[in-house]
PAFI-601705 format. One record per residue (C-alpha): y, x, z; residue number from 0. Coordinates in steps of 0.02 Angstrom, whole numbers, plus 32768, in hexadecimal, padded with zeros to 4 digits. Each point is the difference from the previous one (the first is absolute). Layout:
BEGIN
north east up i
Y X Z NUM
...
//
This chain:
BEGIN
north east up i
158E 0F6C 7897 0
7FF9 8092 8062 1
805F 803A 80AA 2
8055 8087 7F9C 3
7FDD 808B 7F85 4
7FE8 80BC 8025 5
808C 7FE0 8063 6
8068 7F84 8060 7
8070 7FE5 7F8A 8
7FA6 7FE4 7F6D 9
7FB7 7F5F 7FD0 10
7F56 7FE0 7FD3 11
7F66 7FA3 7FBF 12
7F46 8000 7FD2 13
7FCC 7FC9 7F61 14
7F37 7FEF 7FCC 15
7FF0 801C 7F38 16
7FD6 7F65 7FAC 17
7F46 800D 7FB2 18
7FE7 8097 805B 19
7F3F 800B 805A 20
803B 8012 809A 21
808C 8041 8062 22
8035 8052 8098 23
8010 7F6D 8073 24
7F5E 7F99 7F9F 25
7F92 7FBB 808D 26
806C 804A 8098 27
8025 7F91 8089 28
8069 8066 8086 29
7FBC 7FBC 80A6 30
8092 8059 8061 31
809D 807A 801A 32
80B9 7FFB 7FB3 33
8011 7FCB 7F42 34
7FD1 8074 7F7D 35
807E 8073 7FAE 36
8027 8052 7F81 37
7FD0 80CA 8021 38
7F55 7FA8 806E 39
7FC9 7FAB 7F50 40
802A 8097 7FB4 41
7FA5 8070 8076 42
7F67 7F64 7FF8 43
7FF7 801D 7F3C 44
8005 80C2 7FFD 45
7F6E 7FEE 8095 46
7FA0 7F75 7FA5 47
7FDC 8070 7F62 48
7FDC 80A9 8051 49
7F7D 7F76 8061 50
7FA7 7FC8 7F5B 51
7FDF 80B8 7FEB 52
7F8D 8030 8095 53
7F64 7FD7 8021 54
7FA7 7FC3 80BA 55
805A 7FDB 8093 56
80AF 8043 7FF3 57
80AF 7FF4 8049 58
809A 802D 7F92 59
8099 8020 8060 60
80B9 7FED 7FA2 61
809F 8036 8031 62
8096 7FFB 7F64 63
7F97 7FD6 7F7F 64
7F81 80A1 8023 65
7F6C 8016 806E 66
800F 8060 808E 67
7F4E 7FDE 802D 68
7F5E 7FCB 7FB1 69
7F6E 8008 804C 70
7F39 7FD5 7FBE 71
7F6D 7FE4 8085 72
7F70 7FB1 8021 73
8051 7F7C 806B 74
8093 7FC7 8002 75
8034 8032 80AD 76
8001 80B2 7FCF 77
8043 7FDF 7F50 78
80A4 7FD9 8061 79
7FF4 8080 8089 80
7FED 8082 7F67 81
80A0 7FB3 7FA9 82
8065 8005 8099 83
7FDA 80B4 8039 84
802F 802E 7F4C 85
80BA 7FF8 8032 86
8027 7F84 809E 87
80AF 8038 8000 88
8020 7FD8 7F4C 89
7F7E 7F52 8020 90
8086 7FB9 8083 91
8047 7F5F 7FB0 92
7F89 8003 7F5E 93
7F97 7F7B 7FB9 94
7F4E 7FFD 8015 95
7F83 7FC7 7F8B 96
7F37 8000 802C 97
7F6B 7FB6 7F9B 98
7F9C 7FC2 8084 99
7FF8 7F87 808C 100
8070 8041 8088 101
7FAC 7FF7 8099 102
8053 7FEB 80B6 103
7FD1 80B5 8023 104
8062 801F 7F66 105
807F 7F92 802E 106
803B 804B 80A6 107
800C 80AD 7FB9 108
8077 7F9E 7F79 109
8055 7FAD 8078 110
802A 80B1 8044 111
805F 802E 7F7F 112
80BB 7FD2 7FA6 113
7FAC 7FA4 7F5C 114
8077 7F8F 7F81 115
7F72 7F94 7FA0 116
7F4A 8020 8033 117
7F98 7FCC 7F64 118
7F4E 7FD0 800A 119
7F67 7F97 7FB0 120
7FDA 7FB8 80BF 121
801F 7FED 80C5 122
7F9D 7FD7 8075 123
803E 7F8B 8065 124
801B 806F 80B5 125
8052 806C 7F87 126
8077 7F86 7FBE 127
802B 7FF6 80C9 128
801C 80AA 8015 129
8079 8015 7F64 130
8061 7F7D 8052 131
804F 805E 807E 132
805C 8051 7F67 133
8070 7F64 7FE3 134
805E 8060 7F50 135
7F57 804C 7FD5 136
7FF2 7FB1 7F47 137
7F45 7FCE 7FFD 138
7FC8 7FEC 7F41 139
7F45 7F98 7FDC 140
7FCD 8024 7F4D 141
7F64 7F95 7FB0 142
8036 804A 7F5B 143
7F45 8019 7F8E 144
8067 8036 7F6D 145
800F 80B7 7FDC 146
80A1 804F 7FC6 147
8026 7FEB 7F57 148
7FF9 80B6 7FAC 149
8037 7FB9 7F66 150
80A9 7FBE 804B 151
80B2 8054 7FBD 152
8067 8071 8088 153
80B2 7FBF 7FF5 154
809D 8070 8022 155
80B9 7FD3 7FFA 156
8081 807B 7FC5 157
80AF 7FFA 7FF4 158
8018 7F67 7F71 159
7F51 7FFD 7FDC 160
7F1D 800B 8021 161
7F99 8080 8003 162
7F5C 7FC9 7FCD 163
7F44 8045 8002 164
7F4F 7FEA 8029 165
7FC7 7FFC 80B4 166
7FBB 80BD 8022 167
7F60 7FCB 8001 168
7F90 80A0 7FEA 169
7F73 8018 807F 170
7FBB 80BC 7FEC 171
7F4B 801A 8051 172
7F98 8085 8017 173
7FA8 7FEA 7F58 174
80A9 801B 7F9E 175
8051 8090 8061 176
7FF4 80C6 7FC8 177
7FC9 807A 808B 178
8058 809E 7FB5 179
7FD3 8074 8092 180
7FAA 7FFE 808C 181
7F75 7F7E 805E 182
8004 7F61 804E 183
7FA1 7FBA 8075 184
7FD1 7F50 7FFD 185
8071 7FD4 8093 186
809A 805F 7FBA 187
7FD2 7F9B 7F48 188
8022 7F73 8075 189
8092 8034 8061 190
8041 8037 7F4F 191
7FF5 7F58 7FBE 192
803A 7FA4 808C 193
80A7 8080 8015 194
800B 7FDF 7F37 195
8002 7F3E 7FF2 196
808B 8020 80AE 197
806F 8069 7F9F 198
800B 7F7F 7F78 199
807C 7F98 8073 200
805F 8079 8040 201
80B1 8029 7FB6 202
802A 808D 7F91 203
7FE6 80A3 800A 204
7F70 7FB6 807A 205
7F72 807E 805F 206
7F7E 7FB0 8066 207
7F91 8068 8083 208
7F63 7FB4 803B 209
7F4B 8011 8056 210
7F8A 7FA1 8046 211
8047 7F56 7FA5 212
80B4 801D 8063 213
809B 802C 7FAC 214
8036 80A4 806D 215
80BF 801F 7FBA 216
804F 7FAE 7F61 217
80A7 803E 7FBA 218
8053 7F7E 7F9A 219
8096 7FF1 7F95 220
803D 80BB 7FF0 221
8048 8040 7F71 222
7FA2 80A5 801E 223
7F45 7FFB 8007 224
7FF1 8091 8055 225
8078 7F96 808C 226
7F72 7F81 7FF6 227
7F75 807F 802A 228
8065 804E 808E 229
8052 7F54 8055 230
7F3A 7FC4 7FED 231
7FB1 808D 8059 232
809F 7FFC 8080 233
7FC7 7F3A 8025 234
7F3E 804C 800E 235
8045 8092 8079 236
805E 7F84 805D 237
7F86 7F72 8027 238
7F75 8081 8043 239
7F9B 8007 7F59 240
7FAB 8098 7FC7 241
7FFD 801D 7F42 242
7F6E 8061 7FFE 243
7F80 7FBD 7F5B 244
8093 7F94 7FF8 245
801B 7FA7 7F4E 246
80A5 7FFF 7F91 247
8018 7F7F 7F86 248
80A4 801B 7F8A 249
8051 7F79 7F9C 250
801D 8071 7F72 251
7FF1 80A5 7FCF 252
8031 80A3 8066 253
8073 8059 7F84 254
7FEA 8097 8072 255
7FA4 8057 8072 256
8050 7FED 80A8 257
7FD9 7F5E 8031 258
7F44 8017 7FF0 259
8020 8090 8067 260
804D 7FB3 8086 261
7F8E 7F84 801C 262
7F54 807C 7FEE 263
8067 8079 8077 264
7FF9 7F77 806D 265
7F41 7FD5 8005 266
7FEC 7F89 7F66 267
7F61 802F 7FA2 268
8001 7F65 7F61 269
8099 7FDF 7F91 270
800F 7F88 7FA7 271
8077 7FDB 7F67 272
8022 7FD3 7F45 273
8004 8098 7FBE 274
805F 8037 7F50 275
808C 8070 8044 276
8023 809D 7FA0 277
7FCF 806C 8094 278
7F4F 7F9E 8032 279
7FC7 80B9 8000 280
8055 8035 8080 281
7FE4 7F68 806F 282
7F3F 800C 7FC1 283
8005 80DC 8043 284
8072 7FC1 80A9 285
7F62 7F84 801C 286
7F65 807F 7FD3 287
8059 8089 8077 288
8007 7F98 8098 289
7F4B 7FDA 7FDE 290
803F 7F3D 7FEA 291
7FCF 7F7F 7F7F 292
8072 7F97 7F73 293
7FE9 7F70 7FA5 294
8057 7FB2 7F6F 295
8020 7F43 7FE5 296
8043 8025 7F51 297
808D 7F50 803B 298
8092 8000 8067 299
8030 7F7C 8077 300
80CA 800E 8001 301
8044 7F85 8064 302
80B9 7FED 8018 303
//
């Protein structure tokens, strides 16, 4: 049982599928903090999966089900500093997930922040002591070897009824994406990938800036996409980040120009996207004239 569900006043419980590989909870001992609830297991699972996704030390930071940071370094220390200064504001009361050994360097600057669960592979032990001091601090140990199991079903109720289908499970690289204008360097190929396999776990319509492995602004969950483009480069303007050689990864297609457009007005120089609207054209001549560079998934990553 649960404290409650998404709210008060709603009952709930966690359930782990019978014959499944593993599950969300599989090998996690919580070595601190208030019990568990509903929206932090929720938050956990959406953060887990965007985790088996990225490569090297990385921090993936989850607030209602979407990350409002993610951040890929070469230690782990600056994996989370990069997640954090994505969007602190947005960060405050979100779960934490890292995939390395959290150190108690790493553990003060956690300990300076509102976290609800605070997921990790290992402490050290000083660390352990400096987490502490955050008695409601949910601190999660995972041992789990097992990878997630792409093969699994996605399960959705509806009114009297399930929705059921496979686990989005597509992983686009480099090798099996279309440049259709422009050139890439090597480090925007890999800002392009990174912002790609981000925007994957981010709610419909979903738009994902990045550089440098750091997500810059995301805009989640708007029924426009050209609303996702501008509240993401808002969040980028807001936190201090320039956009200049910036990336833009798109769920799905642009059906017009003017979110393109907004985003290369505002320093982005690689877009990336499915492709397969009836006006690619004029997203593909919006790109060429602002000297930019596009790239086409040919999948879509709708998420709702």
């Amino acid at each position: 049982m649960l404290p409650y569900g998404e709210n008060p006043h709603q009952a709930a419980a966690y359930y782990a599928e019978r014959g499944a590989r593993t599950h969300l909870l599989a090998f996690v001992d919580q070595l601190q903090g208030k019990a568990l609830s509903f929206n932090n297991l929720n938050d956990l699972s959406a953060a887990r999966l965007l985790m088996s996704e990225l490569e090297g030390p990385a921090c993936v930071i989850v607030k209602h089900a979407n990350p409002c940071g993610v951040g890929v370094a070469e230690t782990i220390d600056d994996a989370y500093a990069k997640a954090l200064a994505a969007d602190p504001l947005s960060a405050y009361g979100g779960v934490v997930v890292l995939n390395r050994m959290v150190s108690p360097a790493l553990a003060e600057a956690l300990a300076e922040q509102f976290i609800e669960v605070l997921f990790a592979p290992a402490f050290d032990a000083p660390a352990l002591e400096a987490l502490a001091r955050k008695q409601s601090l949910r601190v999660l140990l995972h041992a789990e070897q097992r990878g997630v199991d792409e093969g699994e079903r996605d399960y959705r109720r509806v009114l009297g009824g399930l929705l059921v289908q496979e686990r989005d499970s597509t992983r686009s690289n480099r090798e099996e994406m279309q440049v259709v204008c422009g050139e890439l360097s090597d480090a925007q190929w890999d800002d392009l990938v990174f912002a790609w396999r981000v925007v994957k776990h981010v709610a419909s319509n979903a738009i994902v800036l990045a550089q440098g492995g750091q997500t810059l602004g995301i805009g989640a969950g708007q029924m426009s996409r050209v609303d996702a483009v501008r509240i993401a480069v808002e969040k980028a303007r807001e936190h201090g980040h320039s956009l200049d050689g910036a990336v833009l990864a798109s769920d799905a297609f642009f059906p017009f120009a003017d979110g393109p457009q907004l985003a290369l007005d505002s320093g982005v120089s690689v877009i990336v996207q499915p492709g397969g609207s009836k006006r690619d054209a004029e997203v593909i001549e919006a790109v060429l004239a602002a000297g930019a560079a596009m790239v086409f998934t040919d999948s879509r990553h709708f998420r709702h």
